[in-house]
Structure formats: C-alpha cells, structure tokens
C-alpha positions in Angstrom: 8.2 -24.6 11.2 10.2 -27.6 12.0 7.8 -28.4 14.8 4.9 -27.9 12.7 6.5 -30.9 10.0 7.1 -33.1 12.8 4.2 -33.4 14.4 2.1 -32.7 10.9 0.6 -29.6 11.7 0.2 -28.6 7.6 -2.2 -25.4 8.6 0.7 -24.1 11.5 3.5 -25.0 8.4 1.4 -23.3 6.0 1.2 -20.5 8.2 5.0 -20.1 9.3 5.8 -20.4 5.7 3.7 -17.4 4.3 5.6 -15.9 7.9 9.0 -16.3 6.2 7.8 -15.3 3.1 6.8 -11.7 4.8 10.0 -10.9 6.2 11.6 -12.2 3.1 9.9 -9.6 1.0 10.6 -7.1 3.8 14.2 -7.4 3.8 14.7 -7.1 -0.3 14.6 -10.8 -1.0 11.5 -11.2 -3.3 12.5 -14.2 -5.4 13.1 -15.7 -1.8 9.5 -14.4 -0.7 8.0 -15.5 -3.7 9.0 -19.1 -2.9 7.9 -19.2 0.4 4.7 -17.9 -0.8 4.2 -20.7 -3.0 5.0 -23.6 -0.5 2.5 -21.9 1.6 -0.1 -21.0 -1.2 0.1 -25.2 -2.0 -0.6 -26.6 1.9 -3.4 -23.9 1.8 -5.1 -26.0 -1.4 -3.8 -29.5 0.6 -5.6 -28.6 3.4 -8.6 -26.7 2.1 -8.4 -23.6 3.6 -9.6 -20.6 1.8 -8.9 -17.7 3.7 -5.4 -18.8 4.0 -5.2 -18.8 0.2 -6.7 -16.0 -0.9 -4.0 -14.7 1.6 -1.1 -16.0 -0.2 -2.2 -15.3 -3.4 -2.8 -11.9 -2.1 1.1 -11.4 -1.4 2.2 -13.5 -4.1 0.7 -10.2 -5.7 2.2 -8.0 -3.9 6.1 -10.1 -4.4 5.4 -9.7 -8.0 4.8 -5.8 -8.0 7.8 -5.4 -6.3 9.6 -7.0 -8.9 8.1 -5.2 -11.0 5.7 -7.5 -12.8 2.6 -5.5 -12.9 0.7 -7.9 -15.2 1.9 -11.4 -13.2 0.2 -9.3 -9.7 -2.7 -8.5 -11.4 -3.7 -12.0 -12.2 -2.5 -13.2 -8.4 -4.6 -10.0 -6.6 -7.6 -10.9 -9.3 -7.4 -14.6 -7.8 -7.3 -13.7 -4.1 -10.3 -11.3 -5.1 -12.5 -13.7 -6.1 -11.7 -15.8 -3.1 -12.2 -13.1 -0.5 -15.5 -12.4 -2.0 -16.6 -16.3 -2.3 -15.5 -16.7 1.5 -17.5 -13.3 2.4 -13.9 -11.5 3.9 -14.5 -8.0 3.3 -11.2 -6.8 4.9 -9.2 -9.4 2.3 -11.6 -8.0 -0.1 -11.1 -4.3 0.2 -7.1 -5.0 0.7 -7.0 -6.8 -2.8 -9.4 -3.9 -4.9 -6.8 -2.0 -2.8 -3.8 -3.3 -4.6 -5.4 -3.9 -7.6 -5.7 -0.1 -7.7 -1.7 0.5 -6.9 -1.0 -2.3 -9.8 -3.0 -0.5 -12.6 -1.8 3.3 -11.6 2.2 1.6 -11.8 0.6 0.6 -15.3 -0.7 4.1 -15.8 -4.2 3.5 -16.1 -5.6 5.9 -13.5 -8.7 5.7 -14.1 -9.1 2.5 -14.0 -7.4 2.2 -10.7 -9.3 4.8 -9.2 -12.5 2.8 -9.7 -10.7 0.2 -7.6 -9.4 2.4 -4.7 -12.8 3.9 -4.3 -14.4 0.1 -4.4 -11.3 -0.2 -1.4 -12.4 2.7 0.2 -16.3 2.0 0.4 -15.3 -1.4 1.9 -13.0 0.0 4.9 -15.7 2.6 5.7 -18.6 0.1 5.6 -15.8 -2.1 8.0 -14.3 0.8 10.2 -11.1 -0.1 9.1 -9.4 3.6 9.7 -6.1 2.4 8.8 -7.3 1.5 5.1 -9.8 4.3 5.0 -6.7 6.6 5.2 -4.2 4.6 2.9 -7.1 4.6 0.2 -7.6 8.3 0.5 -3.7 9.1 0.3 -3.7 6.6 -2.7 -7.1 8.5 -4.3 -4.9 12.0 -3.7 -1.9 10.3 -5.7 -4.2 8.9 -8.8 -6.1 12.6 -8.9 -2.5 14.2 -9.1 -1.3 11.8 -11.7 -4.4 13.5 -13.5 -3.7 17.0 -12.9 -6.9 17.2 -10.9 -4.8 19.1 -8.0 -7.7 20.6 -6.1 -9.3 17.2 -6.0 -6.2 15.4 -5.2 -5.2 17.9 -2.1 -9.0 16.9 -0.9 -8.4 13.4 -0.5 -4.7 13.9 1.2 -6.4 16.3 4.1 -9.5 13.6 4.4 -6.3 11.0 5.0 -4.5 13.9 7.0 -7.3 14.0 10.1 -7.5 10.4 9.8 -3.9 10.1 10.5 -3.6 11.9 13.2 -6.8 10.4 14.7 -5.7 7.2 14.6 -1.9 7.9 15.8 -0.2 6.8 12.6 2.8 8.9 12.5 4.2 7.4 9.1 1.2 7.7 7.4 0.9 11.5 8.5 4.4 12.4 7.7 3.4 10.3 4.2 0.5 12.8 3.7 1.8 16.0 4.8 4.4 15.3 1.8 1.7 14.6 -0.9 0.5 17.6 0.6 3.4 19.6 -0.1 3.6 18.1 -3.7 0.2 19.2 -4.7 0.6 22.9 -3.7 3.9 23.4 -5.3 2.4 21.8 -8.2 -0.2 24.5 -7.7 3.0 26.9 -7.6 2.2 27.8 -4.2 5.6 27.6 -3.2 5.7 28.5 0.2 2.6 26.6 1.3 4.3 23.2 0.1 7.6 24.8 2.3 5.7 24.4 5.3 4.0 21.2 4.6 7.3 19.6 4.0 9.1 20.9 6.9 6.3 19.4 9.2 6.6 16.1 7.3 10.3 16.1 8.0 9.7 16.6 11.3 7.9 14.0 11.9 10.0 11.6 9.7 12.5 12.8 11.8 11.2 12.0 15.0 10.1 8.4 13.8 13.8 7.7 12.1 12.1 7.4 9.0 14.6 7.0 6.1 12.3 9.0 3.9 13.6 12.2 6.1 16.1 12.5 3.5 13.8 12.5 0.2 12.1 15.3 2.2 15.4 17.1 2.8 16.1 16.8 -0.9 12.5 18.3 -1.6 13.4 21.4 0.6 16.9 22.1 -0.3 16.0 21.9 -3.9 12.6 23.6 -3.7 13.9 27.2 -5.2 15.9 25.6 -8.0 14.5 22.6 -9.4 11.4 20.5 -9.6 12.2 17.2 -8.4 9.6 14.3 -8.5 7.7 14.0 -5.3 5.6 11.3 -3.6 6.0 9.5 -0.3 4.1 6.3 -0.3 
C-alpha cells in the first residue's frame, strides 16, 4: 500500500485497503475493518470505479452485521445492490440478495429473506456459481426450519449436501450434514440426526474445524437436552 501512495496508484491503494479491511474483519477487529472499508469505499468514488464500490459497500455490510447492526447492513448491501445491477455484475448481485437474505432472517423476517435467498439462488444457477448455489440452499434449509417447515427445510440441506460433495467443499458438507442432523431431531428422529452428526464431526475433524466441538456438544447432549443447533 505504501508503494501504491508513492507512486499514485489510487485504484492498487484502493484495492490493498479493502485487503486489510478483509483480514481485519477475519481476525475479530470489525471497527478496524470497518475503517479500512471506508478509505477504500472513498478512492473507489475518487477514481470512478463501480465495481470496486459496490464491493466495498458490499463488506461494509457485511462489517456491520457482524457487529450486529442489522439495519446499518441493510442500507450498505441495498447500496452495493443497486450498483451491481447498474454495472450488469450478476455474481456481486446474487452475493448482495444473498446477504440481504442473512440480514433480514437475523431480524426474524423469514419470509422476507427467503424471497431474497431464492432471488440469490436463481442468479448462481443462471451463472454456475456451485459454491453459491450450495450456500443459498443451506441458507433456504435454515429460513424453512426457522418456520417449522422441516420437510421442506431437510430438502434444501440434501440439494446443498450433493452439491458439496461435488464440488469438494468439505466445510460446507460438514456445515450441512449438521443442519441435517438438526432437522431430524427436530422431527424426533433421534437416531437419524445421531448419525448425521457423527459424519459431520468427522469431517470437522479431519479439516480442524473448531466447530468439531459444537458438534460434540450436539452428541453428548443428544439424550438429555435440546440444545440450539445450526452450523453456518
């Protein structure tokens, strides 16, 4: 970035900003993220460049949902919405109806974010996009539990099951076999969600994922209590 200053590169600054900003948010440090964001989010405007500012509006979004100011993301992922669909990027496009659907289900209007996962959805199958195809189907399966519509919810999680393991994407199968598990034993089907756990933790296991643990909760607790579920 200091390269990019010195010899007045704006778009490369603008880009290793929004960077920073990333692993910012990755390691826990949001209000750090969020600034970085907005240094990067105002070259973007300097310099004209759309794409680049729908894309830090985008995670401006998502750095206010982590914080957990639903409302403040809504108005950033509405933004880099309009932008993505000005510019014609339907990737940005289907990642923003995308997290426009998380930010209304934290609100608890399913529904409503349901309409905008299965917006998402018909935008990554019109693209190919596998990896979204099965993130927006684990994310239908979560909004159609959240309604008590079980059968409909376990659909969506084996649709994003096969894609999983067609595409090699080990977290988001553990992720799913999980859900999975949640929606049988909320079915009462006790021993079917046993064995969709125990492959999940397997696989957590194998990948060193840290939500190995949640899923050894799940199982040592499965006879006795009822503890909230969901992987994402």
């Amino acid at each position: 970035m200091l390269i990019s200053r010195e010899i007045g590169n704006r778009s490369s600054e603008g880009n290793q900003l929004g960077n920073l900003g990333l692993a910012y948010r990755a390691l826990g440090q949001v209000e750090k993220a969020i600034a970085y964001h907005e240094q990067a989010l105002l070259i973007s405007r300097e310099i004209g460049n759309r794409n680049s500012e729908g894309n830090q509006l985008g995670n401006l979004g998502l750095a206010y949902s982590a914080l957990g100011q639903v409302e403040k993301a809504i108005a950033y992922h509405e933004q880099a919405l309009l932008i993505s669909r000005e510019i014609g990027n339907r990737n940005s496009e289907g990642n923003q109806l995308g997290n426009l659907g998380l930010a209304y289900s934290n609100l608890g209007q399913v529904e409503k974010a349901i309409d905008y996962y299965e917006q998402a959805l018909a935008i990554k199958r019109e693209i190919g996009n596998k990896q979204g195809i099965g993130n927006t189907l684990g994310n239908l399966g979560l909004a159609y539990s959240d309604l008590g519509q079980v059968e409909k919810a376990i659909d969506y999680h084996e649709q994003a099951l096969l894609i999983s393991r067609e595409i090699g994407n080990k977290q988001l199968e553990g992720n799913t076999l999980g859900n999975l598990g949640n929606a049988y034993s909320d079915l009462g089907q006790v021993e079917k969600a046993r064995e969709l756990w125990q492959q999940s933790l397997q696989i957590f296991e194998e990948i060193k994922s840290p939500t190995a643990e949640t899923v050894r909760q799940w199982l040592k607790d499965l006879d006795t209590n009822n503890p909230s579920k969901q992987t994402n």
